[in-house]
DRENNU-833684 format. One record per residue: x, y, z of N, C-alpha, C in turn; residue in three letters; residue number from 1. Coordinates in nm, 2 decimals. Layout:
REM DRENNU-833684
n_c1 | n_c2 | n_c3 | ca_c1 | ca_c2 | ca_c3 | c_c1 | c_c2 | c_c3 | code | pos
X | Y | Z | X | Y | Z | X | Y | Z | ALA | NUM $
...
REM end
This chain:
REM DRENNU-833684
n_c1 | n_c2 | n_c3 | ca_c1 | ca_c2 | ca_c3 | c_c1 | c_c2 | c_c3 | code | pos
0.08 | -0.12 | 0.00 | 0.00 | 0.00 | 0.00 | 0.09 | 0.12 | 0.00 | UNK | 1 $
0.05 | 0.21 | -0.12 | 0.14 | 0.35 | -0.04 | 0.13 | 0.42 | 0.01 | UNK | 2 $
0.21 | 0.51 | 0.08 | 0.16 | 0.59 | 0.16 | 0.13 | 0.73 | 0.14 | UNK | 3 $
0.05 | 0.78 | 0.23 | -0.02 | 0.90 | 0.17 | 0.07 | 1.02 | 0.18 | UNK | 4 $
0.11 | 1.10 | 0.08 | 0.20 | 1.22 | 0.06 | 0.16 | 1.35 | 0.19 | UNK | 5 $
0.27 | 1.36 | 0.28 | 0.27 | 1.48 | 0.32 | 0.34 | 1.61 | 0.25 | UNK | 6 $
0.44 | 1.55 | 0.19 | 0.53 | 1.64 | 0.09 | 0.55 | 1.67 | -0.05 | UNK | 7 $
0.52 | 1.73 | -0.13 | 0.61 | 1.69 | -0.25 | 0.74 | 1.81 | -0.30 | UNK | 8 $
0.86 | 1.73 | -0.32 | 0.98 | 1.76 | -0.32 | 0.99 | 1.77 | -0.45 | UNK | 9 $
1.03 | 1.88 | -0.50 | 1.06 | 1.95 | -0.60 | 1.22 | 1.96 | -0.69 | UNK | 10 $
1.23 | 1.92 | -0.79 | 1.39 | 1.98 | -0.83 | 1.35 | 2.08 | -0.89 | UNK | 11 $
1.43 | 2.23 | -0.93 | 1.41 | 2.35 | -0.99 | 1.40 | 2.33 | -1.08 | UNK | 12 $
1.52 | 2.31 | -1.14 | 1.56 | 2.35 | -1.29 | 1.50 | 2.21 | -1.39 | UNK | 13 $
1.46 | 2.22 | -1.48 | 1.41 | 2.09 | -1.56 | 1.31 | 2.11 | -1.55 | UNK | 14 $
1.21 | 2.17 | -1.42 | 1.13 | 2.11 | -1.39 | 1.00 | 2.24 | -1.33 | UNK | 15 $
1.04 | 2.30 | -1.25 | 0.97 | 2.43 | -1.20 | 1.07 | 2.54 | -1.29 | UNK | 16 $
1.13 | 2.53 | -1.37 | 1.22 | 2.67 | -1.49 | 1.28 | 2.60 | -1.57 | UNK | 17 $
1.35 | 2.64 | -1.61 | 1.44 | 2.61 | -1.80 | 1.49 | 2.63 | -1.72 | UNK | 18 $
1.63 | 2.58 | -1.77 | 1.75 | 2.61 | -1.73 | 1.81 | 2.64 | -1.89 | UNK | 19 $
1.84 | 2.73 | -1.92 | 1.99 | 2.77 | -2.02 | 2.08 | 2.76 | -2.03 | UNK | 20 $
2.16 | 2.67 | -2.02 | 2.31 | 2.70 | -2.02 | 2.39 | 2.78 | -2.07 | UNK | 21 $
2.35 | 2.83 | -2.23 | 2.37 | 2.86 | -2.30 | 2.38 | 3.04 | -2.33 | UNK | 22 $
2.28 | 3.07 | -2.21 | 2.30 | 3.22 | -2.19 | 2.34 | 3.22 | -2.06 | UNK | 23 $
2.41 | 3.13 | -1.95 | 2.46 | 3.18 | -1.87 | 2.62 | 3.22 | -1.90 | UNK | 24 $
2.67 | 3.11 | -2.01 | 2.80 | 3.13 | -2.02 | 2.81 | 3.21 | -2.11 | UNK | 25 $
2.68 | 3.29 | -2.22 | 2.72 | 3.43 | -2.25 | 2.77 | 3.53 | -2.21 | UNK | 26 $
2.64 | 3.52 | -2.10 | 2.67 | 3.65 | -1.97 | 2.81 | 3.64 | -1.93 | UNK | 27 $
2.82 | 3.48 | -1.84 | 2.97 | 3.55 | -1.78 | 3.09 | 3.57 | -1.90 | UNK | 28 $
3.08 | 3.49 | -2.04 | 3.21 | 3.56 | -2.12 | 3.17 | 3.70 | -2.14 | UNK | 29 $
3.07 | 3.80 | -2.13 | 3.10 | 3.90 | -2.21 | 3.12 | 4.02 | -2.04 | UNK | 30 $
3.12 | 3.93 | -1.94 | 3.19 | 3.99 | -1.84 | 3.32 | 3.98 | -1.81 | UNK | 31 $
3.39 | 3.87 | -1.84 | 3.51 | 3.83 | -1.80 | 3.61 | 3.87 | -1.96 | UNK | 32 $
3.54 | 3.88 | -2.07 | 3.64 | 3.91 | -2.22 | 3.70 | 3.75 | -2.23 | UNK | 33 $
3.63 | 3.68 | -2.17 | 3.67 | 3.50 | -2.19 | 3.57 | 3.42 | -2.29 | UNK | 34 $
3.60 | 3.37 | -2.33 | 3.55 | 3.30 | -2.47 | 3.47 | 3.19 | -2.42 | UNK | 35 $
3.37 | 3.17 | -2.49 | 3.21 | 3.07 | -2.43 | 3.26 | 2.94 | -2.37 | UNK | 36 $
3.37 | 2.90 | -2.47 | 3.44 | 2.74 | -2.43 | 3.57 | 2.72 | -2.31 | UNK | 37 $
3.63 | 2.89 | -2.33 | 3.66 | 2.89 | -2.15 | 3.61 | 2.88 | -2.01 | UNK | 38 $
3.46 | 2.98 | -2.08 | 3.39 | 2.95 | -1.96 | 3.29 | 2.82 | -1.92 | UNK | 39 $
3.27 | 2.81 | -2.03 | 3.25 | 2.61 | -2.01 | 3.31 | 2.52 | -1.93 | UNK | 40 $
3.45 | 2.55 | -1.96 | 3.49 | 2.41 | -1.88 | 3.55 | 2.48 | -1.75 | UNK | 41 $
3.55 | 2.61 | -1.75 | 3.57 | 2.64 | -1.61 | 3.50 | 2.59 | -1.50 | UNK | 42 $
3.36 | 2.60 | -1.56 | 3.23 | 2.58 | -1.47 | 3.23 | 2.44 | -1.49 | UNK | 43 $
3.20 | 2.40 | -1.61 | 3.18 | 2.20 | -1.61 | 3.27 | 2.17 | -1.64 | UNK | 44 $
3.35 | 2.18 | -1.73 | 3.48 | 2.08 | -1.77 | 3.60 | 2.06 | -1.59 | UNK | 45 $
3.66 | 2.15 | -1.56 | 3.71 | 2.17 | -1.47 | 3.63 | 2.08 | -1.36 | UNK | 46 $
3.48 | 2.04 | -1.37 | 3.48 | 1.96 | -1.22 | 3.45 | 2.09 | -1.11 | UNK | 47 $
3.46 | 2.18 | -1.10 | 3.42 | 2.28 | -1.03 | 3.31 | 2.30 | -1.00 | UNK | 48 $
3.17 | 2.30 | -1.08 | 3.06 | 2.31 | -1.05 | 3.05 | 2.20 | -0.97 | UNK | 49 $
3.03 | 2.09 | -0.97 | 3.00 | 2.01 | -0.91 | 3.09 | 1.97 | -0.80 | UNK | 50 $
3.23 | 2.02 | -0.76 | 3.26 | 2.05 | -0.65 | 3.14 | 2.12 | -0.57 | UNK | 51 $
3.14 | 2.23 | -0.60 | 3.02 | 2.33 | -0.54 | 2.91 | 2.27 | -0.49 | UNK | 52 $
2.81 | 2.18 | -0.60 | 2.70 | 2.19 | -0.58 | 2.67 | 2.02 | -0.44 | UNK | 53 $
2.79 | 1.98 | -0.46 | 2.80 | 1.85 | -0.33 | 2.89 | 1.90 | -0.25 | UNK | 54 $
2.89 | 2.05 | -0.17 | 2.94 | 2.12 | -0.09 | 3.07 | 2.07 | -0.07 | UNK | 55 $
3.15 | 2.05 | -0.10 | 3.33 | 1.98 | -0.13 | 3.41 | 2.16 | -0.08 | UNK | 56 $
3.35 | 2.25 | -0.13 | 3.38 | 2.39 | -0.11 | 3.27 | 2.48 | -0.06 | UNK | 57 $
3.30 | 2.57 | 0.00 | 3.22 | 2.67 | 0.01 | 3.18 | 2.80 | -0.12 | UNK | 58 $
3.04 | 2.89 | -0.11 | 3.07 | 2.96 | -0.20 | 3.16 | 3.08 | -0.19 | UNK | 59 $
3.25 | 3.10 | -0.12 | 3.40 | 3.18 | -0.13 | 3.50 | 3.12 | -0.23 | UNK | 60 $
3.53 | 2.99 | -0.19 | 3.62 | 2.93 | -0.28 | 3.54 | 2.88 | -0.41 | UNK | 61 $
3.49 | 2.87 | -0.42 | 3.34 | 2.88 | -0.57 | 3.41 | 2.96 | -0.64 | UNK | 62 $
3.37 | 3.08 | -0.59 | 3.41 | 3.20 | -0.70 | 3.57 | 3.25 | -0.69 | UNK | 63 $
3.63 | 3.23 | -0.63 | 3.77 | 3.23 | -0.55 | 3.83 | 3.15 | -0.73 | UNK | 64 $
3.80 | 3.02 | -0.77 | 3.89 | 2.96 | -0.78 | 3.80 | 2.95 | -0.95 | UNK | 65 $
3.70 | 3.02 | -0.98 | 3.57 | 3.06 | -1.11 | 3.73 | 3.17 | -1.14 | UNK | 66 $
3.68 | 3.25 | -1.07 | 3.81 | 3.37 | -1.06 | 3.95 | 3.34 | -1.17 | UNK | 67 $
3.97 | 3.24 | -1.06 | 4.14 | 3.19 | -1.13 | 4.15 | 3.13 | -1.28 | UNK | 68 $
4.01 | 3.07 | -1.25 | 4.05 | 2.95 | -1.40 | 4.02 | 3.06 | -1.54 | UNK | 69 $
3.90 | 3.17 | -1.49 | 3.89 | 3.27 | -1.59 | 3.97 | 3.40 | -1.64 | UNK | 70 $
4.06 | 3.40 | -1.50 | 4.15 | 3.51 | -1.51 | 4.10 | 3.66 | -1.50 | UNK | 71 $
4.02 | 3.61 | -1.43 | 3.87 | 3.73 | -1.41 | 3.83 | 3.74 | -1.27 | UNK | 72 $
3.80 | 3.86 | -1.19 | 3.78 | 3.82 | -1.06 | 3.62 | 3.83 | -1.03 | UNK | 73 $
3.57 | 3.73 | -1.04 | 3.43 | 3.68 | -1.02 | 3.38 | 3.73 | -0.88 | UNK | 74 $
3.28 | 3.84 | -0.92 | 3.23 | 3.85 | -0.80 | 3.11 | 3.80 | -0.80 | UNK | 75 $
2.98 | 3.78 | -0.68 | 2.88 | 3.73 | -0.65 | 2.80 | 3.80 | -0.73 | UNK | 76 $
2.77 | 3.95 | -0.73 | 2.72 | 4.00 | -0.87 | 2.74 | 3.97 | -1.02 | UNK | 77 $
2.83 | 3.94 | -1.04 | 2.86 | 3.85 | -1.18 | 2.80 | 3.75 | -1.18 | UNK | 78 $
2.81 | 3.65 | -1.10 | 2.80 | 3.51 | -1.08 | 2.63 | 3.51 | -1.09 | UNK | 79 $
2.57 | 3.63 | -1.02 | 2.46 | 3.59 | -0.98 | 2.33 | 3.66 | -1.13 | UNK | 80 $
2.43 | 3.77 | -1.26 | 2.37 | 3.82 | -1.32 | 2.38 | 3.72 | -1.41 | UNK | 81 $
2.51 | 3.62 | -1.41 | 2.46 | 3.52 | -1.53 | 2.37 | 3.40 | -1.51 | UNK | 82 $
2.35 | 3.37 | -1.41 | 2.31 | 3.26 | -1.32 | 2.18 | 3.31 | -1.35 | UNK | 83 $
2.10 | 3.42 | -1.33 | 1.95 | 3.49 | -1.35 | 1.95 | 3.47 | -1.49 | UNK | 84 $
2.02 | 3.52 | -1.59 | 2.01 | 3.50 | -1.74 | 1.98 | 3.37 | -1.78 | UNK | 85 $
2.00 | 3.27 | -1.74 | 1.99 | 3.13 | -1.75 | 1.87 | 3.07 | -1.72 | UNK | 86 $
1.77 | 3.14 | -1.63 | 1.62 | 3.12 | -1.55 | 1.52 | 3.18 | -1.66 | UNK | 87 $
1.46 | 3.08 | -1.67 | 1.27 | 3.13 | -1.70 | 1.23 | 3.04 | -1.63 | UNK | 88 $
1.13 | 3.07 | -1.56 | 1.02 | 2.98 | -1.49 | 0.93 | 2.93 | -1.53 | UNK | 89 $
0.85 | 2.82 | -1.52 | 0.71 | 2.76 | -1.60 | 0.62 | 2.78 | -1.52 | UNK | 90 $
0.54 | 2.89 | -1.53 | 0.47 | 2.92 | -1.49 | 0.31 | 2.83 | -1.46 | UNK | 91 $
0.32 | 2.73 | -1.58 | 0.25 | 2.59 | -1.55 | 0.28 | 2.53 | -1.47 | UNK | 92 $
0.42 | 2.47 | -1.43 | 0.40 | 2.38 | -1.35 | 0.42 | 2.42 | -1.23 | UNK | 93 $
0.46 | 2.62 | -1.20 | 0.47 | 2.64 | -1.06 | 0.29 | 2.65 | -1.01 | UNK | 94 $
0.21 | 2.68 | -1.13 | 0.04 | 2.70 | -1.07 | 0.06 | 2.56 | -1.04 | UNK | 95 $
0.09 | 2.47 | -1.10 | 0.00 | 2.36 | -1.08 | 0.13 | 2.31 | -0.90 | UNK | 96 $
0.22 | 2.34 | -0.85 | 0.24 | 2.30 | -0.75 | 0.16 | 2.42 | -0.65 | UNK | 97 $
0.14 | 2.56 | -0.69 | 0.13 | 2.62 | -0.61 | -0.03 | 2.58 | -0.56 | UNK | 98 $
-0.12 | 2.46 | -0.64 | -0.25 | 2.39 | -0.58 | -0.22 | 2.30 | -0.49 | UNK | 99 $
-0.09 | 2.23 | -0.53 | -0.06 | 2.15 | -0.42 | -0.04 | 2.24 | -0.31 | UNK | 100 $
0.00 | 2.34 | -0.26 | 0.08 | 2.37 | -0.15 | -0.08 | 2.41 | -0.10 | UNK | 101 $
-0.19 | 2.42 | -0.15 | -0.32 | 2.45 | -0.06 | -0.33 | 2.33 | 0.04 | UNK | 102 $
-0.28 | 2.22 | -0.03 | -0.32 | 2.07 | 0.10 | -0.19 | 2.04 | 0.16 | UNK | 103 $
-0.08 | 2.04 | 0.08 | 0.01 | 1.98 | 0.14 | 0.12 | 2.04 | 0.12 | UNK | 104 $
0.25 | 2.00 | 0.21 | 0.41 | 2.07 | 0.23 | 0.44 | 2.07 | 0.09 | UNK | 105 $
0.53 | 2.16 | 0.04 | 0.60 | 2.21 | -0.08 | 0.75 | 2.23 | -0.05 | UNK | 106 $
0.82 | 2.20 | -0.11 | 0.95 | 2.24 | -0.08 | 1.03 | 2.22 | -0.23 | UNK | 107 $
1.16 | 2.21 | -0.26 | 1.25 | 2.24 | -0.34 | 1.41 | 2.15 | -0.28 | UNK | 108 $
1.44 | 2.07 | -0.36 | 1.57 | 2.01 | -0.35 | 1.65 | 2.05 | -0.45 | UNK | 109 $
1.78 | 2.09 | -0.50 | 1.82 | 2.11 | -0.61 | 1.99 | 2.12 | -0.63 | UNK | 110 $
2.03 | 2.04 | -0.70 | 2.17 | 2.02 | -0.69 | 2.23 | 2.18 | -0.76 | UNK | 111 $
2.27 | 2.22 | -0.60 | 2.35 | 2.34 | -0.68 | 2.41 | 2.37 | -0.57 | UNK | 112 $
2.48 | 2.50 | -0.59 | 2.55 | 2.57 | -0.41 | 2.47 | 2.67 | -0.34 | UNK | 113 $
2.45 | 2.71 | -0.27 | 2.45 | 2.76 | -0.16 | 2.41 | 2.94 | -0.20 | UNK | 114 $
2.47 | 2.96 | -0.35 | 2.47 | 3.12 | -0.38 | 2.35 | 3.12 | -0.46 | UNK | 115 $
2.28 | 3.01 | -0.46 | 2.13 | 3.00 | -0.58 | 2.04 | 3.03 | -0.46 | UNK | 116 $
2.03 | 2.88 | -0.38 | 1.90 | 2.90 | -0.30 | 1.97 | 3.01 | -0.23 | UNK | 117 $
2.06 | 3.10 | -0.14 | 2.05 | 3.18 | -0.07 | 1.98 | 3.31 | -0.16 | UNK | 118 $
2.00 | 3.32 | -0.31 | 1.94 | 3.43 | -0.36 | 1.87 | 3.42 | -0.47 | UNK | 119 $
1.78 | 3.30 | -0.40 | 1.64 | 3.27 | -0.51 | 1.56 | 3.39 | -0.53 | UNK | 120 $
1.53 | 3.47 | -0.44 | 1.45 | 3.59 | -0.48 | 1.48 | 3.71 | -0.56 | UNK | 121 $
1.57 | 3.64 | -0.54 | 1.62 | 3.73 | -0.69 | 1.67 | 3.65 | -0.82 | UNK | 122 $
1.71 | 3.56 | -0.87 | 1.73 | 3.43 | -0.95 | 1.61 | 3.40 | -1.00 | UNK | 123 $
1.49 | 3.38 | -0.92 | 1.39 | 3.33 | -0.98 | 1.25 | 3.35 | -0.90 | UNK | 124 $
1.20 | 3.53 | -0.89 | 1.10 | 3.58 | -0.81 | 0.98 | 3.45 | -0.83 | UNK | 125 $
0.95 | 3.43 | -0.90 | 0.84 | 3.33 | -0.88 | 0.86 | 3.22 | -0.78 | UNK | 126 $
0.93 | 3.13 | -0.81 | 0.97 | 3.09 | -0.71 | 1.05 | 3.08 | -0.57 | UNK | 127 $
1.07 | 3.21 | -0.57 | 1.07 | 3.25 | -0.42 | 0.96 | 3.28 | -0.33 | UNK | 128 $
0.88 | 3.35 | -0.41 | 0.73 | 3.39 | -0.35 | 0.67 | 3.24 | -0.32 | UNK | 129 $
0.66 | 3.16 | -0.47 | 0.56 | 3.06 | -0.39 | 0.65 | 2.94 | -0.26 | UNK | 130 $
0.78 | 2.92 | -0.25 | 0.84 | 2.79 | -0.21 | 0.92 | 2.92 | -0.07 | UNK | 131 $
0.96 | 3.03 | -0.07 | 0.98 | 3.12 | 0.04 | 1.11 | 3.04 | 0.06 | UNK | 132 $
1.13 | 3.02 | 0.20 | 1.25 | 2.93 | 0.25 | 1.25 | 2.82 | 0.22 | UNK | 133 $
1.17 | 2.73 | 0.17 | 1.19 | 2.58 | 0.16 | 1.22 | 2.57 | 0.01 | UNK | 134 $
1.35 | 2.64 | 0.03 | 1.42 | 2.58 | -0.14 | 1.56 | 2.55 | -0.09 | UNK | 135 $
1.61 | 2.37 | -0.08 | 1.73 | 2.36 | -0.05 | 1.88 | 2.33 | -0.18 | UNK | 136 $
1.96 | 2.35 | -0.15 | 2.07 | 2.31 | -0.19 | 2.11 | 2.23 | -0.14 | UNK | 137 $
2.16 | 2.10 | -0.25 | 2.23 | 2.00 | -0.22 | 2.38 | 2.03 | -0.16 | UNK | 138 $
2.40 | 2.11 | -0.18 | 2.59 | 2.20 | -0.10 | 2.56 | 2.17 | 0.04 | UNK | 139 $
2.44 | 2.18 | 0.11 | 2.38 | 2.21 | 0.24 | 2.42 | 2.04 | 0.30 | UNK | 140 $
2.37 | 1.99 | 0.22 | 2.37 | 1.84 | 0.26 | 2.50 | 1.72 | 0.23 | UNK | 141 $
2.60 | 1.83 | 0.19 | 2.71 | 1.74 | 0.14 | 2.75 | 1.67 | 0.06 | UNK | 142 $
2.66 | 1.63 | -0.04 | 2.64 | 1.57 | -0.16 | 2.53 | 1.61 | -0.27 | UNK | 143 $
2.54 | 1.55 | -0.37 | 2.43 | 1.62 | -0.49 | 2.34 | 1.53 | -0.48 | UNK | 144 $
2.24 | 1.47 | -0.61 | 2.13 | 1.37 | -0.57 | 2.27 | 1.35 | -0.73 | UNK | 145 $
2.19 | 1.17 | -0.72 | 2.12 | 1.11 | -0.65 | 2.19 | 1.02 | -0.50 | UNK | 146 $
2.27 | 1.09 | -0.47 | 2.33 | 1.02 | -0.32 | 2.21 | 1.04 | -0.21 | UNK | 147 $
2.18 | 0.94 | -0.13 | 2.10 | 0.87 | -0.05 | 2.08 | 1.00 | 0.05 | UNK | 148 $
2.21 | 1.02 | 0.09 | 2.22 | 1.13 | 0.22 | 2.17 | 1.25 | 0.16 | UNK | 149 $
2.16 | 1.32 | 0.06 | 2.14 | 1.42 | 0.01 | 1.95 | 1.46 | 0.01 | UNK | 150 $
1.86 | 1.35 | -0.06 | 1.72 | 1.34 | 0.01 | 1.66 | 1.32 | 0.20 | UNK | 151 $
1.78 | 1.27 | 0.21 | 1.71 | 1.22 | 0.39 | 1.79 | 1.32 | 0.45 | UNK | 152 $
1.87 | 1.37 | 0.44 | 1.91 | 1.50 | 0.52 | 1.85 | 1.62 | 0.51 | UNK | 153 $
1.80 | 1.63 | 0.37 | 1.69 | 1.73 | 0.34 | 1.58 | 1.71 | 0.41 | UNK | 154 $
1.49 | 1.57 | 0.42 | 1.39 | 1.56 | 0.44 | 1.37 | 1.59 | 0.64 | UNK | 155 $
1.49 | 1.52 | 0.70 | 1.49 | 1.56 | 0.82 | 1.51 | 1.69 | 0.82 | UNK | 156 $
1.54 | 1.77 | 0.77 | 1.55 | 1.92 | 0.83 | 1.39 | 1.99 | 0.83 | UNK | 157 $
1.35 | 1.93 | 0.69 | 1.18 | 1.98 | 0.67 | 1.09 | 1.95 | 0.77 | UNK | 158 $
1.15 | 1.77 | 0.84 | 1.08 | 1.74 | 0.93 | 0.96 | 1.59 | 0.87 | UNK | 159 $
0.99 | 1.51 | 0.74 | 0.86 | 1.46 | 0.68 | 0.94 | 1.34 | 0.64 | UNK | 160 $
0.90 | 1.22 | 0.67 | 0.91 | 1.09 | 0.68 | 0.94 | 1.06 | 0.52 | UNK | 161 $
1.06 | 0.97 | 0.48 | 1.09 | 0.96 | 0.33 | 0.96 | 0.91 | 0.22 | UNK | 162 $
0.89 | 0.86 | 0.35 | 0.77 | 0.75 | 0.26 | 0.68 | 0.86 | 0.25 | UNK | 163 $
0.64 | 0.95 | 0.29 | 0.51 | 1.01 | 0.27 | 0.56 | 1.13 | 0.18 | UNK | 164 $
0.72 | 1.12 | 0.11 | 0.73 | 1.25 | 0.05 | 0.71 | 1.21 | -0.12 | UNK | 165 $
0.69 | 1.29 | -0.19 | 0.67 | 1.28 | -0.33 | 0.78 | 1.33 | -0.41 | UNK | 166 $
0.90 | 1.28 | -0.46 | 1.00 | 1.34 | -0.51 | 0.97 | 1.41 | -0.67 | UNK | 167 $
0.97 | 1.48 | -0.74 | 0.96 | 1.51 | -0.88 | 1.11 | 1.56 | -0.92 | UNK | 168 $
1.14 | 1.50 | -1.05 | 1.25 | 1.55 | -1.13 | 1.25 | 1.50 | -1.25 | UNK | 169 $
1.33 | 1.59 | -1.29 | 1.33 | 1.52 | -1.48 | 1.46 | 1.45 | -1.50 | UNK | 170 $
1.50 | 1.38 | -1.39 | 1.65 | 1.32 | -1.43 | 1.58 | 1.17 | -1.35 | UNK | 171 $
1.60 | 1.06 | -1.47 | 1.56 | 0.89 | -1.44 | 1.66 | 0.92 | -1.31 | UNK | 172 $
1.84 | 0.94 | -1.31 | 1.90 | 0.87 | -1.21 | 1.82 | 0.96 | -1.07 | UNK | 173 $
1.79 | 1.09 | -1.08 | 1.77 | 1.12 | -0.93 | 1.64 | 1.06 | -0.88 | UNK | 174 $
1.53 | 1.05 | -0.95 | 1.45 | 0.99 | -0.92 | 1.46 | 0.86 | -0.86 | UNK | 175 $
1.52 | 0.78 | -0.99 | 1.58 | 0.62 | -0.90 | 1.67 | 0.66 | -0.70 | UNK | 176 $
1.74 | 0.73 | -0.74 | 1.77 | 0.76 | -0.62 | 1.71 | 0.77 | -0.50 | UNK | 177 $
1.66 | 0.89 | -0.55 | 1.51 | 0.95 | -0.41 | 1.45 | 0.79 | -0.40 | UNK | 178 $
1.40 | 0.73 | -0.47 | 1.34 | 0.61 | -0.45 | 1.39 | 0.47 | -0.40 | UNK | 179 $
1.55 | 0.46 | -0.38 | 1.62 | 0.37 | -0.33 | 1.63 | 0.44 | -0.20 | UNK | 180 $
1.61 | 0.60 | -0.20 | 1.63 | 0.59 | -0.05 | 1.51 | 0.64 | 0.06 | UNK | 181 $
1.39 | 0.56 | -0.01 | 1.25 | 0.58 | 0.05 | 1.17 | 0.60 | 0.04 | UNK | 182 $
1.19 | 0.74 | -0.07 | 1.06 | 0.82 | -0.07 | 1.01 | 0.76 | -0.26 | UNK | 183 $
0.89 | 0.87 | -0.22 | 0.80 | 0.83 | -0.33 | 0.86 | 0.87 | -0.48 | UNK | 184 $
0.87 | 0.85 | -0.60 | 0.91 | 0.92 | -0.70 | 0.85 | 0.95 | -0.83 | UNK | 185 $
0.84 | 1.06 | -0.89 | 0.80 | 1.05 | -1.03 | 0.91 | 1.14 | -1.15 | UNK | 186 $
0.94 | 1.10 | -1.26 | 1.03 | 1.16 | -1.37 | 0.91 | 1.27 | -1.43 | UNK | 187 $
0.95 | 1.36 | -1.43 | 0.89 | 1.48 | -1.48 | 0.92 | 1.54 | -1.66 | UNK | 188 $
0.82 | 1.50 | -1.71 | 0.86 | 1.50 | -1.87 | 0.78 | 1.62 | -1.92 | UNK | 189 $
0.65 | 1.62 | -1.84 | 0.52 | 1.77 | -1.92 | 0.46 | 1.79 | -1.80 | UNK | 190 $
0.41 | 1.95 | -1.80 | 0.35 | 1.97 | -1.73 | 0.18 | 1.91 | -1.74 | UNK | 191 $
0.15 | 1.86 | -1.81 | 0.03 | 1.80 | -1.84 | 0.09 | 1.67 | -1.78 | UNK | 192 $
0.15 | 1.59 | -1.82 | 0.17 | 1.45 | -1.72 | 0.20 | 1.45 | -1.56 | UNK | 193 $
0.24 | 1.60 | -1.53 | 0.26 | 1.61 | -1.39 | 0.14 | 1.63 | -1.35 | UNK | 194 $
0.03 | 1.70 | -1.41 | -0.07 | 1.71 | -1.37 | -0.16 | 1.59 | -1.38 | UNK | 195 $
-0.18 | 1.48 | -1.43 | -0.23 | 1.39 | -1.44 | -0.19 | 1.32 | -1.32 | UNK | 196 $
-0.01 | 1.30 | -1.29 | 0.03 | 1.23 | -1.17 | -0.04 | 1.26 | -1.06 | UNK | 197 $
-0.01 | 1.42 | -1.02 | -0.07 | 1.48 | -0.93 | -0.25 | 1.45 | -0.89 | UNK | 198 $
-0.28 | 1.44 | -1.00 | -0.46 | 1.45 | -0.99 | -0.45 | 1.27 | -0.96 | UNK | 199 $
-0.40 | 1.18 | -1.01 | -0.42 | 1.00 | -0.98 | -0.37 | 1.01 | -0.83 | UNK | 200 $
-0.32 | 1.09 | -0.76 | -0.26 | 1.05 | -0.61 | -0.32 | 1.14 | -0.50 | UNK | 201 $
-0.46 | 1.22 | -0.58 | -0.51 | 1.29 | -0.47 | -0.46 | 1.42 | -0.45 | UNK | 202 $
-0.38 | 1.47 | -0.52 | -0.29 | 1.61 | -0.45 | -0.33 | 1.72 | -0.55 | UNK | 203 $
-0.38 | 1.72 | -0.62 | -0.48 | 1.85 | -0.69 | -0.59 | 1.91 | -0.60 | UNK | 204 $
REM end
């Protein structure tokens, strides 16, 4: 039998926004005078981002070491104007969570560091208004998803039992994850299929 959702746990990007890649590493080359494929692999090639986003670093040495590899001194206003260039929100699928949050807990998991969710309200006003504080970073918890520790340390802080939470993401491996380590899961492909999920488990 399963159990009845007190949560549903949210990833951002994929899923409640687009994510662009593609205009964030505009932005930061046409701040830094560094070329798209520099700043590519600074951020992904380099291993760096994902230092970041499984908290391995803090965001001082984040941008400290963004800094070095660009030859550019990265500040948090930089960081944070390309980082917003990269956001649009779906405004479908935040209505359609913000009916969920009439019955039940809402929150946000999201592999990143520490300098997103601390400045969601500016990154991505919509969802800051509807999700407020309960948008976490995986930096918080030590690891990214889909590592085990990274849902159950989140979920303890929220306070909600792994079984009664509802994970959504558009990545098969996080999903499999969330679900090897208890909680409920669904792969997020349309806002129309999330809403069908949503409405078959009661939470519309």
């Amino acid at each position: 039998m399963i159990a009845s959702i007190r949560l549903v746990l949210f990833d951002l990007e994929g899923v409640l926004s687009h994510y662009d890649r593609a205009a964030r590493v505009e932005r930061l080359a046409a701040l830094s005078g560094r070329t798209g494929e520099v700043v590519r692999h600074a951020i992904w090639g380099s291993g760096l981002e994902a230092q970041a986003d499984a908290g391995m670093i803090t965001d001082d040495e984040y941008l400290r070491e963004l800094g070095v590899l660009l030859n550019y001194p990265v500040s948090r206003a930089d960081w944070l104007a390309s980082r917003r260039a990269s956001i649009t929100p779906d405004e479908t699928v935040l209505a359609l969570a913000g009916k969920v949050a009439e019955h039940r807990q809402i929150a946000i998991l999201t592999n990143n560091c520490r300098l997103l969710t601390d400045h969601i309200g500016y990154l991505n006003p919509p969802v800051g208004r509807l999700f407020g504080s309960r948008v976490y970073s995986s930096a918080s918890f030590g690891a990214a998803k889909p590592a085990a520790q990274t849902y159950l340390r989140c979920l303890e802080r929220i306070g909600v039992p792994a079984a009664e939470t509802l994970f959504v993401d558009d990545s098969d491996a996080n999903v499999s994850g969330a679900i090897d380590a208890g909680l409920q899961g669904y792969r997020f492909v349309s806002a129309a299929g999330l809403s069908d999920e949503l409405t078959r488990r009661g939470l519309l």
